[in-house]
N, C-alpha and C positions, 0 to 999 in steps of 0.2 A: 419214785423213791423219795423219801422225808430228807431231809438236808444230813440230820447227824445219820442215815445211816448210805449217803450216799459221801456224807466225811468218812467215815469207817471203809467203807468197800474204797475209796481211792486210797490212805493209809495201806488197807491190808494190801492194795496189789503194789504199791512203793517199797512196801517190804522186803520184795525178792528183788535179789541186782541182775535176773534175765529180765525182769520185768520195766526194771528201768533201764535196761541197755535195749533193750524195745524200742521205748519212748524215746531214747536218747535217739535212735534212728530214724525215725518217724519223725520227728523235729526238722529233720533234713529235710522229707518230703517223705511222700507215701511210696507203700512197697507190699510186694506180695508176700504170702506166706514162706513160699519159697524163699525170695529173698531176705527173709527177717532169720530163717534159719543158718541161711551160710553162715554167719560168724559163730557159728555152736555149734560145740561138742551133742549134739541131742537132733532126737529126729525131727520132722515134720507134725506128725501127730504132738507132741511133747511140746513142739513150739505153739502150736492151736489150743492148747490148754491155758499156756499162758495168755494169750488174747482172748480168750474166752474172759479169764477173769478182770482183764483191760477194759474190755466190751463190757461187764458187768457193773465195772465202776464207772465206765464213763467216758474215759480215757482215749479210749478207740474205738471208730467206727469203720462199717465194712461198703465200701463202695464199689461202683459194675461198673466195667470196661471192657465189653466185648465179653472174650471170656473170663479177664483177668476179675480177680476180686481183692482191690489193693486198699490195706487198710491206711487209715490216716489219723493222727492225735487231735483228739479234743482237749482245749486247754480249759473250758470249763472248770471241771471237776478240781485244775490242779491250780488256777485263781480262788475259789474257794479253800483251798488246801493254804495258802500261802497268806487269804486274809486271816482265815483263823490263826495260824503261824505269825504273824503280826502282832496280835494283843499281846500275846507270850513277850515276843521279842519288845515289845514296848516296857512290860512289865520292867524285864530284867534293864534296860537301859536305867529305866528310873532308879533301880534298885542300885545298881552301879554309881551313879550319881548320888544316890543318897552314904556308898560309902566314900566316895571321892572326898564331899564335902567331910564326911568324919574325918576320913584320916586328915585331910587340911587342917581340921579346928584341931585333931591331935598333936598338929607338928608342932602348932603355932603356942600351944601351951608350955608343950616339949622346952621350945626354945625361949619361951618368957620362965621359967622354972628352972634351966639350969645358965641361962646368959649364952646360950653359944649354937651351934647348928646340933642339930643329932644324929648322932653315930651315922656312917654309913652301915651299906647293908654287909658289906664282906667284915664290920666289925673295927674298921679305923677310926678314927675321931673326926672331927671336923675341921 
């Protein structure tokens, strides 16, 4: 599977919150199908659908123990999901900082313009 559409198939199964209350259990440790179902309202089959599409993105894989077949989380897919979530989150940092510094140089005008602090925000003077 190509990168972007093995970013997309992890996104689309992050989507649904069975899906990541899945994950969230499997972070613990590994667990059967059964046991991934107890905490849901839904059956057994309904809960294998959603690991099917876990399994497709990457997320989960199916391991043999005897007769159990207990899946467990690959963080793969969701290190890729977090770098690319990174550029983003840098982006906005800078862009935060480039208004930090504005509103600074607005104050600093603010206060060389009128002699005095500027207004508070509830509207009092300074």
């Amino acid at each position: 599977m190509a990168d972007t559409e093995l970013l997309d198939a992890t996104f689309a199964a992050l989507a649904d919150p069975t899906r990541r209350a899945i994950l969230a259990r499997l972070a613990a440790g590994e667990a059967t199908v059964t046991e991934l179902a107890a905490p849901f309202a839904m059956s057994q089959p309904a809960i294998s659908k959603h690991l099917r599409v876990l399994e497709r993105a990457g997320l989960v894989s199916r391991g043999r123990n005897a007769q159990r077949r207990p899946r467990r989380l690959e963080a793969r897919p969701l290190r890729e999901a977090t770098a690319w979530l990174a550029d983003y989150r840098d982006y906005w940092a800078e862009s935060y900082q480039r208004l930090d510094t504005l509103l600074d140089e607005l104050q600093s005008v603010d206060r060389t313009d009128t002699g005095r602090r500027p207004a508070r925000p509830n509207g009092t003077g300074g």
